[in-house]
C-alpha positions in Angstrom: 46.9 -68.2 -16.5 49.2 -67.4 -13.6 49.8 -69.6 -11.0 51.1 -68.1 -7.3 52.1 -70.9 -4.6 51.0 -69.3 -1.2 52.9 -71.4 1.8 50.1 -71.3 4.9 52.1 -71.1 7.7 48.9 -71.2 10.2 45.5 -73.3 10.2 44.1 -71.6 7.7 43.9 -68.0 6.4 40.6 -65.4 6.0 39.7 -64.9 1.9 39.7 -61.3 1.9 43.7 -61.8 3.6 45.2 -64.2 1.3 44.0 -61.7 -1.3 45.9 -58.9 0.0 48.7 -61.3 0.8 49.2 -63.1 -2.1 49.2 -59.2 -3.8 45.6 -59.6 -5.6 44.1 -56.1 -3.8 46.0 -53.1 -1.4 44.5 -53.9 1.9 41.8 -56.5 3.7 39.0 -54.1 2.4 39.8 -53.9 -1.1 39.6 -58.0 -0.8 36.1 -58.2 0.7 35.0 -55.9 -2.0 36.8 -58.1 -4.7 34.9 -61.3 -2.9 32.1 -59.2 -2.6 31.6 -58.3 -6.4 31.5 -62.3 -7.0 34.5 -62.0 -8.4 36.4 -65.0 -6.5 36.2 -68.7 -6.8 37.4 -71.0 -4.3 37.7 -74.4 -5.8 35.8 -74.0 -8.6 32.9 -72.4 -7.0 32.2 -68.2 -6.3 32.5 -67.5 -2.8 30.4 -64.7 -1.1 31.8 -65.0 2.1 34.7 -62.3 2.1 36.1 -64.1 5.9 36.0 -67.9 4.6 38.5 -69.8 5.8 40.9 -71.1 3.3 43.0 -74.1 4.2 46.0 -75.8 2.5 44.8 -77.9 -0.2 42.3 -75.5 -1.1 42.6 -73.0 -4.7 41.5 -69.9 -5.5 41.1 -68.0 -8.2 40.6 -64.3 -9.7 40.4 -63.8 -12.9 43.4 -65.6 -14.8 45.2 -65.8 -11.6 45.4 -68.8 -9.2 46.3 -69.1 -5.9 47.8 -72.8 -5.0 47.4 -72.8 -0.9 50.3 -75.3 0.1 50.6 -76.0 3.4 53.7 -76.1 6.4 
C-alpha cells in the first residue's frame, strides 16, 4: 500500500479537494465522481459525501493508497 503524508495547512480540507491535491484524480470533479462511485473510505468507513470535511488526524483511503492528513 502507498502511504502519502498530506500537511493541512487550513482547518480542514473538502474530500473531493484533497483528492485532486494529494494527485488521486485531475480536477475537483473527477474527485466527487471518485467519492461518488463509493470508491473512498475515510477512516475506515465509505464516504458518500464528495464535500466532507477532512481534518488533520483523519485518513483516507483509495484503493491501495492512503492519505495520512497531518496537521500545521
Amino acid at each position: 500500500m502507498q502511504t502519502i503524508d498530506f500537511e493541512l495547512d487550513r482547518e480542514f480540507v473538502e474530500l473531493n479537494q484533497l483528492l485532486k491535491l494529494a494527485g488521486l484524480c485531475d480536477s475537483g470533479g473527477a474527485g466527487k465522481q471518485l467519492v461518488a462511485s463509493g470508491a473512498v473510505r475515510v477512516d475506515g468507513a465509505v464516504e458518500l459525501r464528495k464535500t466532507a470535511k477532512i481534518r488533520a488526524g483523519q485518513r483516507v483511503r483509495v484503493g491501495e493508497v492512503e492519505i495520512r492528513i497531518v496537521g500545521m
